[in-house]
C-alpha positions as CSV (number, residue, x, y, z in Angstrom):
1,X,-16.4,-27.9,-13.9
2,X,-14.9,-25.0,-12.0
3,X,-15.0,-21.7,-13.4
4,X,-11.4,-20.0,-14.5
5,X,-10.6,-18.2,-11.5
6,X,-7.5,-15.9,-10.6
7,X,-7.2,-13.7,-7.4
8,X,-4.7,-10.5,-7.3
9,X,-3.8,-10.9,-4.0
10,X,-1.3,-8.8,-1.5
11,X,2.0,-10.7,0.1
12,X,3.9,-10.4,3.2
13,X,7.5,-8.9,1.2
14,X,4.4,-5.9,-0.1
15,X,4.8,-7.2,-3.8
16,X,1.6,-8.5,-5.2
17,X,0.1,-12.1,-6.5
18,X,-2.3,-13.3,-9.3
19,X,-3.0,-16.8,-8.0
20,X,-5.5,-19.3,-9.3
21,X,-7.3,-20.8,-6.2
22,X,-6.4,-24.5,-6.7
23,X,-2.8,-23.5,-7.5
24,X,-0.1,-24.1,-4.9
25,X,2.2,-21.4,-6.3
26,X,1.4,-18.3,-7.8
27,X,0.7,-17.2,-11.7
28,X,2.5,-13.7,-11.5
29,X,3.8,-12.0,-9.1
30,X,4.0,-7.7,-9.6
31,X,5.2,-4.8,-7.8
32,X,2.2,-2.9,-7.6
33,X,-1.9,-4.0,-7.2
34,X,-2.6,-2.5,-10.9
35,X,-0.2,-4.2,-12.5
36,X,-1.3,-7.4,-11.3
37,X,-5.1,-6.6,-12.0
38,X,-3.6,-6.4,-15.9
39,X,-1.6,-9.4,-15.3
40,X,-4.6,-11.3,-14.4
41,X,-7.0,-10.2,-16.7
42,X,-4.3,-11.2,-19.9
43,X,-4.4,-14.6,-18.2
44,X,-7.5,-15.0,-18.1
45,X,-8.3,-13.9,-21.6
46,X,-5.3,-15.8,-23.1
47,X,-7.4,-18.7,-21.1
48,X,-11.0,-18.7,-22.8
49,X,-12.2,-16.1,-20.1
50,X,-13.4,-16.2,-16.4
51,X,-13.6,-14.2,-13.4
52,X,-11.0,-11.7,-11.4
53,X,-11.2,-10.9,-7.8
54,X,-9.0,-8.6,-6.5
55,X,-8.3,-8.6,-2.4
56,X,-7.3,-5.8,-0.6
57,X,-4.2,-5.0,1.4
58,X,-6.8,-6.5,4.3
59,X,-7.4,-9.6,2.6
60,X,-11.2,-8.8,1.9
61,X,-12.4,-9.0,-1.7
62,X,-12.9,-5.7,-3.0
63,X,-13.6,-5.9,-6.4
64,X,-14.6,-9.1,-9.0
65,X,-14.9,-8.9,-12.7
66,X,-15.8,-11.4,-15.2
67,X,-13.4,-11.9,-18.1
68,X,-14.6,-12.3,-21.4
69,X,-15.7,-14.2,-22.9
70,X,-16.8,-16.2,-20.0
71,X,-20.1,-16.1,-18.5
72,X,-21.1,-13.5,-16.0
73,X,-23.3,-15.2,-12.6
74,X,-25.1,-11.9,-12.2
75,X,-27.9,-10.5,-14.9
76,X,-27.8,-7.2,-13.8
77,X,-25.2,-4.4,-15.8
78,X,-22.0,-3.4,-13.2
């Protein structure tokens, strides 16, 4: 089973996506990054939980979260 995955993500018309990586379209789409990051996360907890990455405005992941109440991959706190 794949873990519940979305991505806020930047477009080419500067608005901002939350996509879900085996989706062809996207979830949301938001004027600014932050309101995207808060799109994603209610998605994600509406949806039992699961991680967050958020890209850049250079496409390079710059921050990931996990959602609860799913199951954080790393032990350490951060």
């Amino acid at each position: 089973m794949t873990p519940n995955t979305r991505t806020v993500q930047h477009r080419d018309d500067g608005r901002w996506e939350v996509r879900d990586p085996e989706a062809s379209r996207a979830s949301a789409i938001t004027p600014t990054q932050a309101a995207g990051i808060d799109r994603a996360r209610d998605i994600l907890a509406n949806s039992g939980g699961g991680e967050l990455k958020v890209r850049g405005r250079g496409g390079r992941i710059r921050s990931q979260d996990t959602i609860a109440p799913g199951s954080d991959p790393r032990s350490s706190r951060g």
